[in-house]
TINU-845621 format. One record per atom (N, C-alpha, C, O): z, x, y. Coordinates in steps of 0.1 Angstrom, whole numbers, plus 2048, in hexadecimal, padded with zeros to 3 digits. Atoms other than C-alpha are relative to their C-alpha. Example, Ala and Ser with C-alpha at 12.3 -4.5 7.8 and 13.67 -1.06 7.14 Angstrom:
// TINU-845621
8008097F4/84E87B7D3/80080980C/80781380C/8007F77F5/8478897F5/8087F880B/8097FD816/
// end
This chain:
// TINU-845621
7FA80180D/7AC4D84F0/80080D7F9/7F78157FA/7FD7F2805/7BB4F64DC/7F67FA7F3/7F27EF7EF/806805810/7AB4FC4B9/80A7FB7F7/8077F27EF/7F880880B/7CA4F44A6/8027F2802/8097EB7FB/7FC80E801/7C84D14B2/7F57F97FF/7F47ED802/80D808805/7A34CA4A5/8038017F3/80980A7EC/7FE7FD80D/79F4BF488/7F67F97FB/7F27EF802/80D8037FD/77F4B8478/8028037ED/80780C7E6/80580380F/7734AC455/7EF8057FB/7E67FF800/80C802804/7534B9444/7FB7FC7F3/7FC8047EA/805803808/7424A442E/7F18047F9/7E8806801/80C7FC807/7254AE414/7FF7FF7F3/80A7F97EF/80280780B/71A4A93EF/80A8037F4/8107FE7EB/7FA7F480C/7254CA3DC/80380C80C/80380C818/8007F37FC/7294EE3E0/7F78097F9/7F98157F7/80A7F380C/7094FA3C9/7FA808807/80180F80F/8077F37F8/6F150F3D8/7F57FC80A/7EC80480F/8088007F6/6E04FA3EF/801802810/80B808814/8007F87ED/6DE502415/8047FD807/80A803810/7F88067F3/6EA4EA427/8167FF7F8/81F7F97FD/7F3802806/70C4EC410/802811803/80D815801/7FE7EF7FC/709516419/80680180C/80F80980E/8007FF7F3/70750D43D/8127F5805/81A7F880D/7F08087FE/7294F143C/80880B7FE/80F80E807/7F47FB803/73E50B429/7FF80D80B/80881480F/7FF7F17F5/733529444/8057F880C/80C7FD814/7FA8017F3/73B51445E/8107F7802/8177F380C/7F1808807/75A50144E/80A80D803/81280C80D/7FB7F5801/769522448/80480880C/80F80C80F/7FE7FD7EF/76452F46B/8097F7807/8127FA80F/7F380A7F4/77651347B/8098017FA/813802801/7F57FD7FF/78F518463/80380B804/81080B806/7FA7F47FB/79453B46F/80280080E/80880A812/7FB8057F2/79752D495/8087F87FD/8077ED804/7F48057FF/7B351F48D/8007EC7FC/8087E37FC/8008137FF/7A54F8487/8028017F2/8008097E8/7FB808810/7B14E046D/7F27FC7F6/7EE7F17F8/80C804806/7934DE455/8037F97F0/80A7FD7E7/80280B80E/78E4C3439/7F18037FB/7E8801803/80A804804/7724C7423/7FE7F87F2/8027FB7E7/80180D80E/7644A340D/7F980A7FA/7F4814800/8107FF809/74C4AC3F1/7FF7F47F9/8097EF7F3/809811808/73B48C3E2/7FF7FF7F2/8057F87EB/8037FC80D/72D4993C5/80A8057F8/8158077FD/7F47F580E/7404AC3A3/7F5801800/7EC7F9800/80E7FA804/7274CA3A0/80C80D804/81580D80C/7F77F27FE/7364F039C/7FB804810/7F37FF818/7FD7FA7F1/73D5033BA/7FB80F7FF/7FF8197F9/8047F0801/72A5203C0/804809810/803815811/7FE7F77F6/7345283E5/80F7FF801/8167F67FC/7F48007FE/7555353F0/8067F680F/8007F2819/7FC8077F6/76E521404/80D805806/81380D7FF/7F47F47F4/78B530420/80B7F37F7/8097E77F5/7F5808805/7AC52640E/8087F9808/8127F4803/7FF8047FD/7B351742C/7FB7F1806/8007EA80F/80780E7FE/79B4F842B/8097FF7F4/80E8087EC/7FF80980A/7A64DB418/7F67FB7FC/7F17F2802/808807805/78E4D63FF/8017F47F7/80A7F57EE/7FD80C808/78C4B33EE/7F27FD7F7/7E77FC7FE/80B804809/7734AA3D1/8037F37FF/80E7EF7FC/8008107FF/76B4853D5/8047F97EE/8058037E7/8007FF809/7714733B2/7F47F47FD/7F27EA805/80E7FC7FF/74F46D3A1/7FC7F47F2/7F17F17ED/801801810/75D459382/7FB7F1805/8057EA807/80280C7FA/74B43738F/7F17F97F7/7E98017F3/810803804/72B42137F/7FA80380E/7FF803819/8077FC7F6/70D428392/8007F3811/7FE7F681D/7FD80D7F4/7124033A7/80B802807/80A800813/7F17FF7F7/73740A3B2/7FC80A806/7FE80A812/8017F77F9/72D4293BA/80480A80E/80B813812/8058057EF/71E4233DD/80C7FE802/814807804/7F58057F8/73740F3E7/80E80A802/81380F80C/7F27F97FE/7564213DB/80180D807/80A80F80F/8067FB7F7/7464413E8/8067FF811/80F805816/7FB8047F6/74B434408/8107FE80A/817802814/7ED806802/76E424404/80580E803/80B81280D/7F57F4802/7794493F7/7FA80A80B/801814809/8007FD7FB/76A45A414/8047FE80C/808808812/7F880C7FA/77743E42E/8138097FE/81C80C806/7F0800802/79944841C/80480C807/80D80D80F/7FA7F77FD/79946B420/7FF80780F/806811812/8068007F5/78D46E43F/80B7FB80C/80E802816/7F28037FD/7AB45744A/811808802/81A809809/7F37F8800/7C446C43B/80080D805/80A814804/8007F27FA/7B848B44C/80180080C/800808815/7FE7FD7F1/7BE47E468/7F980580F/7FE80681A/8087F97F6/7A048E47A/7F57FB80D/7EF7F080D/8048097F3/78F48A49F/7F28037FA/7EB7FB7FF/8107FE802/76949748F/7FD8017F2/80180A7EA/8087FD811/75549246D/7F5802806/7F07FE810/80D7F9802/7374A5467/7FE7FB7F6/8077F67F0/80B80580F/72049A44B/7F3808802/7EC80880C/80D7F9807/7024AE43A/7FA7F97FC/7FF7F17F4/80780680A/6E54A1431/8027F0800/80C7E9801/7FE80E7FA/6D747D437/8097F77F7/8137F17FC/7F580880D/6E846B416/80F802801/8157F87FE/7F27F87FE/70947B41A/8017FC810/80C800812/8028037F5/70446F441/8007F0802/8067E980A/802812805/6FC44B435/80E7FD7FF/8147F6808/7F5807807/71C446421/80A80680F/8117FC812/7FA7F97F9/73045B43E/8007F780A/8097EF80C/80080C7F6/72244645B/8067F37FD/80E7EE805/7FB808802/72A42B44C/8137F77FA/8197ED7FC/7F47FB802/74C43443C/80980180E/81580080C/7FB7F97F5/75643C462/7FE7F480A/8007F5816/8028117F9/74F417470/80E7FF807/816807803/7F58027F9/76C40C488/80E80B801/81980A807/7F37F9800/77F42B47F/7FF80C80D/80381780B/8027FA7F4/77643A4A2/803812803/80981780D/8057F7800/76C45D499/7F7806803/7EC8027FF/80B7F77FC/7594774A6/7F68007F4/7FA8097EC/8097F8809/73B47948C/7F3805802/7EA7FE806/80A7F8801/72249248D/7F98007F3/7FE7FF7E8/80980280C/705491476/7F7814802/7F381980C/80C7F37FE/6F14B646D/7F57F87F4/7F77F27E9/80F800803/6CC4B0467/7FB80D7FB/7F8817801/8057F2809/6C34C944C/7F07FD800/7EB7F2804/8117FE802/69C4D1445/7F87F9806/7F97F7812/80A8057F7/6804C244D/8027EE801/8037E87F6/7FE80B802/68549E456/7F17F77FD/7F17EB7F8/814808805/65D490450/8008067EF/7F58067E9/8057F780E/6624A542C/7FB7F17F6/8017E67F6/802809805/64E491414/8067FA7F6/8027EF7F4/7F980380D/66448C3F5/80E7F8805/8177F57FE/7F38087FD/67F47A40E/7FE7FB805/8057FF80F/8068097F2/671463423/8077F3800/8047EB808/7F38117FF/68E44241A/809807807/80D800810/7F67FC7FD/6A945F424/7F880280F/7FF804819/8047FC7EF/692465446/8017F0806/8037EE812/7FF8097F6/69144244C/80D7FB7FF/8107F3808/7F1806801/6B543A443/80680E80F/80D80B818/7F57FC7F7/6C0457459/7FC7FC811/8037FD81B/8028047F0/6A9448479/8027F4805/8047F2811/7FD80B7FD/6AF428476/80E7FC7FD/8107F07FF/7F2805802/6D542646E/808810803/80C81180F/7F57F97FC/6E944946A/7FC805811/806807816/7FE7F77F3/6DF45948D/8037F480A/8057F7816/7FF80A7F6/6E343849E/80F8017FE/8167FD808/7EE80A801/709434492/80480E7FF/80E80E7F7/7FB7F47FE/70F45B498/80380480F/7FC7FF818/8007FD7F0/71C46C4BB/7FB80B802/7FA80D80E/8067F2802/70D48D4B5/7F88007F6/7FC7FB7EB/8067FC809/6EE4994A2/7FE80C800/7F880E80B/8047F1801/6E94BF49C/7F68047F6/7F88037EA/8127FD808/6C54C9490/800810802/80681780B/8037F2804/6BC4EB485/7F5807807/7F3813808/80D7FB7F7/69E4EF499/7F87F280A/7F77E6806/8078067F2/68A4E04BB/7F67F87F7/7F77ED7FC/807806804/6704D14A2/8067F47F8/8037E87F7/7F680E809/68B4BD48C/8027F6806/8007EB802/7FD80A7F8/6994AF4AA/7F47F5806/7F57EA80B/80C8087FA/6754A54B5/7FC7F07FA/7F87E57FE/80481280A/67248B498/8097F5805/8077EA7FF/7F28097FB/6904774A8/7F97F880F/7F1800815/80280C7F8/68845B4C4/80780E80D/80C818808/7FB7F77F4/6954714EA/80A7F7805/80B7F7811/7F38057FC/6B545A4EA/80B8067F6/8178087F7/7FA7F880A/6BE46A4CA/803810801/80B8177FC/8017ED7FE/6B348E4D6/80C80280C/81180D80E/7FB7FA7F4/6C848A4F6/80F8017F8/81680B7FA/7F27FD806/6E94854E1/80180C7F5/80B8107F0/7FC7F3807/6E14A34CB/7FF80D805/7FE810811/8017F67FB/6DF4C64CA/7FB80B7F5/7FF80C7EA/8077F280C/6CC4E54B8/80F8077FA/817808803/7F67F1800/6E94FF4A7/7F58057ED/7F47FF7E2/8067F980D/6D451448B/8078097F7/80D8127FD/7FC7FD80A/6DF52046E/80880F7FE/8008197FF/7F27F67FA/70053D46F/7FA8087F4/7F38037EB/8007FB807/6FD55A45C/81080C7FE/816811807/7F07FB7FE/71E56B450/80280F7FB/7FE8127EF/7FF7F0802/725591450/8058017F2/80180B7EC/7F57FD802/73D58B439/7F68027EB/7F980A7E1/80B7FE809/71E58541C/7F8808800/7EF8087F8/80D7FA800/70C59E426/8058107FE/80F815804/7FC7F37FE/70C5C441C/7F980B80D/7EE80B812/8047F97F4/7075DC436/7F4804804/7EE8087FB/80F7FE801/6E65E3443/7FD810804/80181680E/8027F8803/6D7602434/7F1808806/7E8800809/80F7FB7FC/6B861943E/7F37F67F7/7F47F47EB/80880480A/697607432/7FA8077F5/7EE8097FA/8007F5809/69261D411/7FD7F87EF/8037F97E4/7FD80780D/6836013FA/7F48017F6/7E88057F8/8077FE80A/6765FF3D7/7F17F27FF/7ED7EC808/8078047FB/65C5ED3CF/7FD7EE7F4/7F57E97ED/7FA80F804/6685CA3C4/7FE7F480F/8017F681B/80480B7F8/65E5A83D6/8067F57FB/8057F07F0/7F880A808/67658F3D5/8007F380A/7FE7F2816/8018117F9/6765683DE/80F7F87F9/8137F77EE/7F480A80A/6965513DA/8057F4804/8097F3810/7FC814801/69F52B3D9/7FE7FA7F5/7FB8007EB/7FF80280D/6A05103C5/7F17FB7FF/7E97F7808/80B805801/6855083B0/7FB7F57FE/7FC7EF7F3/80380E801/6764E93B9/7F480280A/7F680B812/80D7FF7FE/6514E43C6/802805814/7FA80C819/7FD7FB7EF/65E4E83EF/7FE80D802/7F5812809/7FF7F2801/6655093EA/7F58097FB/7F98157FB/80A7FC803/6425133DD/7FE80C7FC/7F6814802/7FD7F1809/6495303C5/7F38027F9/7F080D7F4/80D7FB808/6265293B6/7FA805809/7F480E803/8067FC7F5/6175323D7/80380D7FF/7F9814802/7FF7F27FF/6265523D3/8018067F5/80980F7F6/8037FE80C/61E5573AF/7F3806806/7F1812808/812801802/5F75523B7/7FF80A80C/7F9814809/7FA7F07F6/60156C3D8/7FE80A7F9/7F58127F8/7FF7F1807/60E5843C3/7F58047F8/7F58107F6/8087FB80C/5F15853A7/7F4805808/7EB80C803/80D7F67F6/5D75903C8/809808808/80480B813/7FC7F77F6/5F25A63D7/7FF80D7F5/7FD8187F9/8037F880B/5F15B53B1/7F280E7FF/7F181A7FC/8107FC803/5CC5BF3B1/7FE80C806/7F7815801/7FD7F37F9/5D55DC3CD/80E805800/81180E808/7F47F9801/5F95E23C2/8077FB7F5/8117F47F4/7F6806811/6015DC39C/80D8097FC/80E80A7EF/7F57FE800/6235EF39F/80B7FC804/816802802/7FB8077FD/6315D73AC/8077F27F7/8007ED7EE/7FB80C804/64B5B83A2/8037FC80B/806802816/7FC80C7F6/6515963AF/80C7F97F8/80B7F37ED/7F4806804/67458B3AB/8047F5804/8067F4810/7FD80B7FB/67F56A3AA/80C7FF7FD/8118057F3/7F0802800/6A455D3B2/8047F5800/8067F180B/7FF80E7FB/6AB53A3AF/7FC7F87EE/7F67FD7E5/80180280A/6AD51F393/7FB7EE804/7FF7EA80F/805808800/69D4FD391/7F77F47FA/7FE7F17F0/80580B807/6884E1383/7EC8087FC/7E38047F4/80D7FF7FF/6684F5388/7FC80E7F8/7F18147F8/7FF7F2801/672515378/7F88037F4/7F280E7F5/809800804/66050E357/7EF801806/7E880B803/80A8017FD/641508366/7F980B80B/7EE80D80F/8057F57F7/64252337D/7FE80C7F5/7F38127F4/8047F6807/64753D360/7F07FE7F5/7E98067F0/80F80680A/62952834D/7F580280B/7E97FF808/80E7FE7F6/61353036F/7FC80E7FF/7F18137FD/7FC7EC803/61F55936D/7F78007F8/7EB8037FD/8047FA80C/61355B349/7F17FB802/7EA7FD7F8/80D80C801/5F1545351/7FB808806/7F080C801/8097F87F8/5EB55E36C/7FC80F7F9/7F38177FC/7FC7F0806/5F557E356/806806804/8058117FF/7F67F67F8/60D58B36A/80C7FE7F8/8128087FA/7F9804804/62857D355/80C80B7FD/8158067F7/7FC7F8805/63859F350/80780A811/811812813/8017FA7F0/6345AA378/80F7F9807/8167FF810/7FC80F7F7/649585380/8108007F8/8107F97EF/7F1806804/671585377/8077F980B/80A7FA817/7FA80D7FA/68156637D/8158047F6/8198027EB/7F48007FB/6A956F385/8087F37F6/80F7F47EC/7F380F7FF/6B9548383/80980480D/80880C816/7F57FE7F2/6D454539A/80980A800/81180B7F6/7FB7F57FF/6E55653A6/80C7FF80E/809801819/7F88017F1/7045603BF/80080A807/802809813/8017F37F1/7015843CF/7F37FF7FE/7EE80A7FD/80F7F87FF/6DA5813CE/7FF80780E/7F480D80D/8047FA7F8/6DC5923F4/80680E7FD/801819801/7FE7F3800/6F05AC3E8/7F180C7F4/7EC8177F5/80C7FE80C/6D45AF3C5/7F280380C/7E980C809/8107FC7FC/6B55B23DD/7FF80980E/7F7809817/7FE7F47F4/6C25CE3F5/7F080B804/7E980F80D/80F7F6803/6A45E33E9/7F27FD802/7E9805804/811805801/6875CB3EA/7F780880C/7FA80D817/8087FD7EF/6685D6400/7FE7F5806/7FB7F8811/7FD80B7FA/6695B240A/8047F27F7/8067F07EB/7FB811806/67358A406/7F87F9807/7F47FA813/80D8087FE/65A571404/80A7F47FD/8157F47F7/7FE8137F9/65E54840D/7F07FD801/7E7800808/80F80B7FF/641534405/8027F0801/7F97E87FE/7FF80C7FC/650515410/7F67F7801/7EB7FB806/80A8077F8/6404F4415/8047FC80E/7FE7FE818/7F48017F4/65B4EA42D/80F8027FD/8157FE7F4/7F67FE7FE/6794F643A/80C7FD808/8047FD810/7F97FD7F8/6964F444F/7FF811804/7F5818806/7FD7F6802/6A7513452/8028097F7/80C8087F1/7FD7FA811/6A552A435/80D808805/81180C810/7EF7FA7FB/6CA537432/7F88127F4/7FE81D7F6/8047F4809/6B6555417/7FA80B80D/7FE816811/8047F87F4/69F55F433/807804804/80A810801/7FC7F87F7/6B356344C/80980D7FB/80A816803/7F77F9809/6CC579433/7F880E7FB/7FC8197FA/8067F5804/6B158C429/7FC80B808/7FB817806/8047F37F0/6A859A44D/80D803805/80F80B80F/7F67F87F7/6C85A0455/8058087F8/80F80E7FC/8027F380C/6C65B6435/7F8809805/7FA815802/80F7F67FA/6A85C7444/7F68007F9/7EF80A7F8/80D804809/68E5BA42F/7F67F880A/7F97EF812/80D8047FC/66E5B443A/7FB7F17FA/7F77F07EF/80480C80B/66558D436/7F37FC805/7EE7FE810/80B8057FB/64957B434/7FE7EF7FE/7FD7ED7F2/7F780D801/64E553436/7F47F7807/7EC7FA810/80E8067F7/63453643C/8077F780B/8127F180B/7FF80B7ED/634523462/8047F17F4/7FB7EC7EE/80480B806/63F50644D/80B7F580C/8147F8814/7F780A7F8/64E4E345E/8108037F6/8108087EB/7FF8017EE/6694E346D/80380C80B/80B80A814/7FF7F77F8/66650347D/80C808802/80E80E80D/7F67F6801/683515473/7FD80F7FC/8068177FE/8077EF804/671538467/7F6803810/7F780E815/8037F97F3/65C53748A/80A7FE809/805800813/7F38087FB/67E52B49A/805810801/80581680C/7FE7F1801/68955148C/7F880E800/7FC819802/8057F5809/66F567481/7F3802810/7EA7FA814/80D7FE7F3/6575754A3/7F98067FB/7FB8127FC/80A7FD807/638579490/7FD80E804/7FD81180F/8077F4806/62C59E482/80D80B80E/80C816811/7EF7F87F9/6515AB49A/8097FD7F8/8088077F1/7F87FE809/6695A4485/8007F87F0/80A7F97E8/80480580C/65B592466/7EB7FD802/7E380280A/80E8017FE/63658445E/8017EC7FD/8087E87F4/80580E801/62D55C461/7F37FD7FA/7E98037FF/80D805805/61254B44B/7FE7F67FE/8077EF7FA/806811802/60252D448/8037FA7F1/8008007E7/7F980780C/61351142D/7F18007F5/7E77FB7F8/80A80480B/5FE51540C/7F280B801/7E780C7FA/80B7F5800/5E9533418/7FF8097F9/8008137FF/7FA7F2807/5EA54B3FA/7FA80A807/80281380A/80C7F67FD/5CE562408/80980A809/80B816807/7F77F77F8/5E6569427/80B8057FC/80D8117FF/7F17F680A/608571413/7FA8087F8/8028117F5/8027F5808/5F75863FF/7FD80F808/80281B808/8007F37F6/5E759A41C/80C805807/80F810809/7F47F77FD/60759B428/80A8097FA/8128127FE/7FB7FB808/6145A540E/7FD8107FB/8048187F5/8057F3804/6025C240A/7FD80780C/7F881280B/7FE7F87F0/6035CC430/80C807801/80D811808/7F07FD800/62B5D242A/7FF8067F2/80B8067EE/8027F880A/6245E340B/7FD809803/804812800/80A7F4801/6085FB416/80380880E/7FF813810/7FD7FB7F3/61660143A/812804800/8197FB7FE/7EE7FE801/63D60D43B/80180380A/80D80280F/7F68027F2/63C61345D/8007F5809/8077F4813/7FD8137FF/6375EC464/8097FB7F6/80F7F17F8/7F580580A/64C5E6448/80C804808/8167FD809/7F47F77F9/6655FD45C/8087FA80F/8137FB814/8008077EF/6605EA47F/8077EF801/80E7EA809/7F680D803/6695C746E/80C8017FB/8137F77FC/7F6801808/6855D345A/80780580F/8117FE810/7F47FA7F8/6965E647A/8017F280C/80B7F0813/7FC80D7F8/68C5C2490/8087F87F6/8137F57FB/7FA80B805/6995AB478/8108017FE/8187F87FD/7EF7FC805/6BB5BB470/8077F7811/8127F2812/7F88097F4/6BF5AB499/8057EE7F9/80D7E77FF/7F9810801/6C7586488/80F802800/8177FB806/7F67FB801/6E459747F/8087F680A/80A7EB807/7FE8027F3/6F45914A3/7F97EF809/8007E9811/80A80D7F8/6DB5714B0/8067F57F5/8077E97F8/7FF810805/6E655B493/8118027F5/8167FC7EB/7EB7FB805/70F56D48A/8027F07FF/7FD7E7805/7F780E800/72454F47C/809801810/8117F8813/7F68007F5/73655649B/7FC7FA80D/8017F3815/8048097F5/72054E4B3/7FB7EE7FD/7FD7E4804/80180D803/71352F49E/80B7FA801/80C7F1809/7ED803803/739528495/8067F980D/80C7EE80D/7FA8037F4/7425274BA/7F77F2806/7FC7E980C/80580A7FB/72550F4C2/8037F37F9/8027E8800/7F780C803/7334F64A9/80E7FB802/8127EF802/7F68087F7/7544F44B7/7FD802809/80980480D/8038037ED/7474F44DE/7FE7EF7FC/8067E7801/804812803/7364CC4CD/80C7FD7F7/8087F47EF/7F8806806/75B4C94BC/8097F9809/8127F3804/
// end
């Protein structure tokens, strides 16, 4: 089959700034530049912070429903368009968006693929872990997991019909990679909500302080926790050390300079920042957290540094190893710039249409 005669739907919620809606439009986009017919649903009404190839048909579901019809209609209006696109493959993000999708896709004898974002045991979703093991991967023909540990949580009748493809990164975001020649700014970025463990790297930073108070720690990212993180700053005294950004759509081009990027995750998938940041040439430092997407990338103290979930003692030392050392600082920044090449939208890109 040529590419102009696939044609393939991806569904998902929005287009804000979370990761698995980064990773649809990078690889949406890509197939449309192979020539395939691409549809993409969105579920939700929420602004659009990523760009889309004026080649996809994008469709915003409509949203004006009480909370009971919702559901249902939901369904119906993805059912519909899904019909009228005529297409041999839906993709769906994300287990909820995978629910209404699977089910939406009943008798209508389409290819659907399901992607399994983050960690699937994560504690704050455990109805969407059992909804996606006991219903969506059963009524899907394809699952694609982000990493060898994701797929592990799944039964081995489930693992045999899926497949790993990890997370694309796109030249096309990224500015050129420069000598490492950086200042002395430390930056962390996501959203803020307790997973992402920005206090972890508050209480880091105020013992990385104690042998290097010329330093700032920059935060990029906006969320539910962001009070409470500037109310932990000022608690510690650093409150003046610690600037909190909000959301920044070029933040990779804003942190060209950093001496590194910190991840204090509790759990992750794939960080789409990390990998962005090493293929900037920044030196990162990121905890082993489930499901193994940062040891998945990062070959401990060669091209980044791995630490244990919730360890401040160790991010700090590390922190101050890539501070006080510049020719280890120098050794991860010139390995890591290789993701570049190991995780190109092109090679990801190609392995989602090889399962189209």
């Amino acid at each position: 089959m040529k590419n102009k005669d696939i044609k393939v739907v991806f569904v998902n919620a929005s287009l804000t700034t979370g990761g698995s809606e980064r990773v649809m439009t990078l690889v949406a986009n890509y197939c449309a530049s192979q020539d395939i017919q691409v549809t993409m649903l969105l579920v939700r009404l929420k602004s659009k912070t990523y760009y889309v190839a004026p080649n996809v048909n994008l469709i915003q579901l409509n949203n004006n429903y009480s909370k009971i019809r919702l559901l249902f209609q939901r369904i119906l209006d993805i059912r519909r368009e899904i019909k009228k696109a005529n297409a041999d493959t839906v993709v769906a993000f994300m287990e909820d968006i995978s629910f209404f999708t699977v089910i939406a896709c009943l008798g209508l004898h389409k290819r659907v693929i399901l992607s399994i974002r983050n960690n699937p045991l994560r504690p704050d979703k455990k109805f969407q872990y059992w909804l996606s093991k006991h219903v969506n991967v059963h009524l899907a023909s394809k699952i694609v997991f982000q990493t060898s540990e994701a797929q592990a949580c799944y039964s081995k009748r489930i693992m045999k019909k899926s497949i790993i493809i990890p997370n694309p990164i796109s030249e096309s975001i990224l500015p050129p990679v420069h000598a490492y020649h950086p200042s002395n700014r430390i930056v962390a970025i996501g959203r803020m909500v307790p997973q992402k463990g920005f206090d972890m790297v508050i209480a880091a930073f105020k013992k990385f302080r104690k042998s290097n108070n010329n330093y700032t720690l920059e935060l990029y990212g906006s969320g539910q926790e962001l009070e409470r993180l500037q109310t932990l700053a000022k608690s510690l005294g650093i409150e003046e050390s610690v600037v909190f950004h909000g959301h920044v759509s070029d933040v990779i081009e804003k942190i060209q300079d950093a001496r590194m990027y910190v991840s204090g995750s509790d759990f992750e998938g794939i960080s789409n920042t990390m990998l962005e940041s090493m293929a900037s040439g920044l030196p990162v430092i990121c905890t082993d957290c489930p499901c193994g997407g940062s040891a998945m990338v990062i070959k401990n103290r060669l091209n980044g540094i791995l630490i244990p979930v919730r360890d401040i003692r160790a991010m700090s030392e590390a922190m101050c190893e890539i501070a006080n050392d510049i020719s280890f600082a120098e050794r991860l920044s010139k390995e890591a710039v290789k993701v570049r090449k190991e995780y190109s939208i092109e090679r990801i890109g190609t392995k989602w249409i090889e399962i189209f």
